[in-house]
C-alpha positions as CSV (number, residue, x, y, z in Angstrom):
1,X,73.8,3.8,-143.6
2,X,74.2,6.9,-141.9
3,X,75.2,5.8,-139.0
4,X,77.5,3.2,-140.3
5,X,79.4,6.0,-142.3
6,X,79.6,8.7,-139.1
7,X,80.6,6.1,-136.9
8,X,83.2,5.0,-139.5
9,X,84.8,8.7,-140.0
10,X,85.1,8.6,-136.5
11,X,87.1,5.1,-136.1
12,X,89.2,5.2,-138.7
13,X,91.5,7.5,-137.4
14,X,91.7,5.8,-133.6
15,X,91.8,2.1,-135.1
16,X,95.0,1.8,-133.7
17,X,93.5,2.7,-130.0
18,X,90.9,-0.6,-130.4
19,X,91.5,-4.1,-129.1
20,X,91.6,-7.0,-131.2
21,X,87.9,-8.1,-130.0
22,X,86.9,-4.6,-130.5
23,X,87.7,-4.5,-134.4
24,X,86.4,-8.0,-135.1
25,X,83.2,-7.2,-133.3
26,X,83.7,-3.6,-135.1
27,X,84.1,-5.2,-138.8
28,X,82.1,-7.9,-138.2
29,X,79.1,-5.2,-138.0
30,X,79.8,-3.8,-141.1
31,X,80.3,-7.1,-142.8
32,X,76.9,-8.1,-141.7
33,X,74.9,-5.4,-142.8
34,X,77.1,-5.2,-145.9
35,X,77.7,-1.2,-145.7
36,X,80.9,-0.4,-147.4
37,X,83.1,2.0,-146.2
38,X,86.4,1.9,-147.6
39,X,88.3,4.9,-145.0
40,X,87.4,2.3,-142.2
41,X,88.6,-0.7,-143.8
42,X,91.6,0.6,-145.2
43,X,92.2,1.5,-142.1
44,X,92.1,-1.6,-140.1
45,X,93.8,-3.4,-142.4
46,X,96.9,-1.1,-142.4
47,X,96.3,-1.3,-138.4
48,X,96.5,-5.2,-138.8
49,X,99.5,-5.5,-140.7
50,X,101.3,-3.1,-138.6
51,X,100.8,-4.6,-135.4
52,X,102.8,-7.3,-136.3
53,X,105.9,-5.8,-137.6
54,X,109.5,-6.5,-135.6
55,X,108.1,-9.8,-134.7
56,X,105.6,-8.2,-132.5
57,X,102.1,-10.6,-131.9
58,X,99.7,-8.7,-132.9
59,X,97.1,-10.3,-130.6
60,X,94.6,-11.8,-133.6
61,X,94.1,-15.5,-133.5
62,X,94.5,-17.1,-137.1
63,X,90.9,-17.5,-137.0
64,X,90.2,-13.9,-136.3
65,X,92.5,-13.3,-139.1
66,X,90.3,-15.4,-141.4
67,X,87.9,-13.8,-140.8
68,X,88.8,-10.3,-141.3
69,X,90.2,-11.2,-144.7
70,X,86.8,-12.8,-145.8
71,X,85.5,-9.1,-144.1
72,X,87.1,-7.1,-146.4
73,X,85.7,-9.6,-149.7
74,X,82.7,-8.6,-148.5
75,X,82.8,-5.3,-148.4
76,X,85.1,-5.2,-151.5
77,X,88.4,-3.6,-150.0
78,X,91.1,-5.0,-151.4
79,X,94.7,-3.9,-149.6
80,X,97.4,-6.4,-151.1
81,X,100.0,-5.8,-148.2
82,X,96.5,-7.1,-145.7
83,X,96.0,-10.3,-147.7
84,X,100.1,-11.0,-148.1
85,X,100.0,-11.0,-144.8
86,X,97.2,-13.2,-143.6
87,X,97.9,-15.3,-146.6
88,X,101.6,-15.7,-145.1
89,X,100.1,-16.3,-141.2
90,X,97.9,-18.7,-142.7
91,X,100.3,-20.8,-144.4
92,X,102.3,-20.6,-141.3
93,X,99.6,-21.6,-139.1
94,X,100.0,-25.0,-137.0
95,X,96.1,-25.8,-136.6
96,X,93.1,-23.3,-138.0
97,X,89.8,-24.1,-137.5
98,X,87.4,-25.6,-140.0
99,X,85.0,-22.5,-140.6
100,X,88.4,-19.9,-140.8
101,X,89.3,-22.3,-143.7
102,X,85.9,-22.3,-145.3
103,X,85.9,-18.6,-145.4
104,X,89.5,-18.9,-146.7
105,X,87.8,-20.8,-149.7
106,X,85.4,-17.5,-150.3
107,X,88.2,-15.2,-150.4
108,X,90.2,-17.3,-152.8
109,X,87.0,-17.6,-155.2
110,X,86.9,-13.8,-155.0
111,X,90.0,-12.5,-155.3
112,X,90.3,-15.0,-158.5
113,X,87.2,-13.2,-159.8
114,X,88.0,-9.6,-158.6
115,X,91.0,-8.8,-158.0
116,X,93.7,-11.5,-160.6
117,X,96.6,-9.1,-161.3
118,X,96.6,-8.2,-157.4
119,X,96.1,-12.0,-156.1
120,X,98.5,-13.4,-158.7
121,X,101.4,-12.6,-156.6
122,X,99.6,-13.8,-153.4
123,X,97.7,-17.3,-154.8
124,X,98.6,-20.2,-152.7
125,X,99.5,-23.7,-154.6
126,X,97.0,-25.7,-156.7
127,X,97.2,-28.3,-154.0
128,X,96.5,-25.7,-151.2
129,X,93.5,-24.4,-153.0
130,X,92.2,-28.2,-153.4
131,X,92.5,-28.7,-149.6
132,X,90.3,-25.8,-149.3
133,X,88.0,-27.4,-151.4
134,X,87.8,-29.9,-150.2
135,X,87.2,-28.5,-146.4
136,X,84.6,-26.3,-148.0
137,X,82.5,-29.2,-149.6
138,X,83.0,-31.9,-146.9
139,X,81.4,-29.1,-144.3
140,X,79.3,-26.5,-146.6
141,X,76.8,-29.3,-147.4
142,X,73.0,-27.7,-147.6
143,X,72.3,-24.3,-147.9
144,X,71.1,-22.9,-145.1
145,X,68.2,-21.0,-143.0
146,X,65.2,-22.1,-145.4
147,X,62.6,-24.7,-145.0
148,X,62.8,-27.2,-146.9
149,X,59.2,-27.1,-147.5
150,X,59.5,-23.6,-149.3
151,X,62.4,-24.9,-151.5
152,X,60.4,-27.6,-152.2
153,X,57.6,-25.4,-153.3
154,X,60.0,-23.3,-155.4
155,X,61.6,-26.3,-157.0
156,X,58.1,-27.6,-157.9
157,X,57.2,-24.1,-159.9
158,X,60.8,-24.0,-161.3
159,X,60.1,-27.4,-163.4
160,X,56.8,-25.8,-164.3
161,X,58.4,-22.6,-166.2
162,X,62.4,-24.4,-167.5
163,X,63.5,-27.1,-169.5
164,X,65.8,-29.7,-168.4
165,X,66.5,-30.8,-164.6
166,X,65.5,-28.5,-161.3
167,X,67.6,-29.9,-158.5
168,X,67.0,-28.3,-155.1
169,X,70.6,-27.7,-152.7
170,X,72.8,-27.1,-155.7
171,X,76.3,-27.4,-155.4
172,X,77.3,-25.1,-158.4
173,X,81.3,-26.1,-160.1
174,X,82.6,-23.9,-157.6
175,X,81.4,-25.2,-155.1
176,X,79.2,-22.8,-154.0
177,X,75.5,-23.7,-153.1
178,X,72.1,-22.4,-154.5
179,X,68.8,-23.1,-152.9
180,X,67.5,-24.0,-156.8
181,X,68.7,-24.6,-160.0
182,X,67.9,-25.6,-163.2
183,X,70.2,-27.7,-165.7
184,X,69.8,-28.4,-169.3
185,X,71.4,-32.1,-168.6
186,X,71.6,-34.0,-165.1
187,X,75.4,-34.6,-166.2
188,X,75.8,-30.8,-166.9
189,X,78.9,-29.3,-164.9
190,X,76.6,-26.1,-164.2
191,X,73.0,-24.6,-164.1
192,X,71.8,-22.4,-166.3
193,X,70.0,-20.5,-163.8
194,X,70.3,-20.4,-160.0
195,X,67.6,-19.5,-157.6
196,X,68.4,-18.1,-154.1
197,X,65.8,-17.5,-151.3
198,X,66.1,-14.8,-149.0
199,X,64.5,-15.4,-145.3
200,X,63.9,-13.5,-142.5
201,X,67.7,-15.1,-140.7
202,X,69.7,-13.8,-144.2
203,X,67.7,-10.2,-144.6
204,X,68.8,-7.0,-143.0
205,X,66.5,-4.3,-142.4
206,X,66.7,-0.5,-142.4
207,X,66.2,1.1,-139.2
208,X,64.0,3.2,-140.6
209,X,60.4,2.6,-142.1
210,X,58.2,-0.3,-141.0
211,X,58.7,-3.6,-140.6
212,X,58.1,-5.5,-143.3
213,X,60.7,-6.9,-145.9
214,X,60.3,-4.5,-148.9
215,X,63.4,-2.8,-147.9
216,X,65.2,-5.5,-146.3
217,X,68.3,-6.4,-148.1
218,X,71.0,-9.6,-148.3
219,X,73.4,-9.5,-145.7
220,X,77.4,-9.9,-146.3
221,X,77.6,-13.3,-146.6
222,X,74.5,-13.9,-149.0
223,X,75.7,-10.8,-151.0
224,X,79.5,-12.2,-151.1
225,X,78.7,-16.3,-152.5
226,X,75.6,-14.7,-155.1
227,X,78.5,-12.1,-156.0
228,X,80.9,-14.8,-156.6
229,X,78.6,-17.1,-158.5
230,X,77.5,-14.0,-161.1
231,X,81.3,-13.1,-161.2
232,X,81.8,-16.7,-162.8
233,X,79.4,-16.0,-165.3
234,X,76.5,-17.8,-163.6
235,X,72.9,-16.5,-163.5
236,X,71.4,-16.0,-160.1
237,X,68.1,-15.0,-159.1
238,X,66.7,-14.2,-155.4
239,X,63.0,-14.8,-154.2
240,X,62.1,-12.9,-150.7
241,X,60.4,-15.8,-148.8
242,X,58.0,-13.5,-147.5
243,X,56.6,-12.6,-151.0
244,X,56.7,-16.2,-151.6
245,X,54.2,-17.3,-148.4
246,X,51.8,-14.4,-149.3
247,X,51.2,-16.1,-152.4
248,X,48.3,-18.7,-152.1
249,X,48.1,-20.5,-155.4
250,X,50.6,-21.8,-157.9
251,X,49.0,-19.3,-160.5
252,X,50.2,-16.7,-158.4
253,X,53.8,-18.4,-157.8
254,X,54.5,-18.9,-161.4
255,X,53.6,-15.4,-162.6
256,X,55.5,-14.1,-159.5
257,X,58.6,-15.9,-160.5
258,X,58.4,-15.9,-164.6
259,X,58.8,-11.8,-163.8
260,X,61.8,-12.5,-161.7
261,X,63.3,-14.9,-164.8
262,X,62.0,-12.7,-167.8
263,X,64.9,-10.3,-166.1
264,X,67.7,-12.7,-167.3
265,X,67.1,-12.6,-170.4
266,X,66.4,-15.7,-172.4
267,X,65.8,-18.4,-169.6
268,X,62.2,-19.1,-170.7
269,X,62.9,-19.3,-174.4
């Protein structure tokens, strides 16, 4: 963290002096490993915006733009004139690419959870937002980088400890997905509780220490949907996978996780 805040001291005052592949690849880092650091993003996007005034091209592709917008929802910097303007280049945008539209989706869900006064003004149509949607559900169709054997295990100790239906590869009324989750009907709109694994692809790990999970942490884009999902007023919980395959027996499994769920409150009443 450190060196993420020295380094981004240093750039915020010579963003202007970087090329378009140099701040992607320069946010993108930060994005990540989910370090915040408001100077720097503030910073690039005032840059952003103001590379495009007079008409000038600014040298992002719409995708790139995407992207940095979805950026700056993860690392919760929120400049209004920045999303205006990607909002407006998006809308103005002959052909973007299916993933740039599927991050779109995220930044919609978050700014309508975070930031509704601000994205009032900027909120693109109901029928916009649907085709987003719809993008986002026809290609964000498993969650990812697990095995399905360990979500299988989970889901198995899951019915063991809940009432009502576990489903594995939940697609919450959002739209957003959860590895596990537990329903009190099989027609119920939403889970009661969601379970989200953390592997070895989705952790980020200090530079310093050893190298073993216990200090590894979510990066961006596991922190972002699990931040969106509790902003919603769902209930989320994350098992490290790696504390899940030390655990030999299902004795072991469901103690491990009833912890975990006594934190939430009444879930095992």
């Amino acid at each position: 963290a450190d060196l993420f805040n020295s380094a981004g001291q240093v750039v915020s005052s010579r963003v202007r002096e970087l090329q378009p592949a140099e701040v992607m690849r320069l946010v993108r880092a930060y994005a990540k490993c989910n370090v915040q650091h408001e100077t720097l993003c503030s910073a690039v996007s005032s840059d952003v915006v103001g590379r495009y005034k007079d008409g000038q091209n600014g040298g992002f592709k719409i995708e790139e733009l995407c992207e940095l917008a979805w950026s700056m929802c993860v690392l919760q910097s929120y400049n209004q004139d920045f999303f205006a303007f990607v909002f407006g280049q998006l809308a103005e945008a002959p052909k973007v690419g299916t993933e740039a539209l599927c991050m779109m989706y995220e930044v919609h869900l978050t700014l309508d959870a975070e930031c509704k006064d601000m994205y009032s003004s900027l909120r693109p149509s109901d029928k916009r937002v649907q085709k987003l949607q719809d993008i986002y559900y026809d290609n964000r169709t498993e969650s990812k980088h697990i095995s399905e054997r360990i979500i299988a295990d989970v889901t198995t100790v899951v019915k063991a400890l809940v009432e009502g239906t576990v489903q594995s590869n939940h697609r919450t009324s959002i739209g957003l997905l959860t590895h596990v989750a537990a329903l009190k009907k099989r027609s119920s709109s939403d889970a009661y509780l969601h379970i989200d694994i953390d592997g070895p692809i989705t952790l980020i790990r200090p530079l310093e220490g050893d190298d073993s999970a216990a200090g590894a942490l979510p990066d961006g884009a596991v922190s972002l949907t699990r931040r969106i999902i509790q902003k919603h007023g769902l209930r989320v919980v994350a098992i490290k996978e790696t504390d899940w395959r030390r655990m030999d027996t299902s004795k072991e499994k469901r103690r491990h996780l009833r912890g975990l769920l006594t934190s939430l409150g009444d879930i095992l009443e």
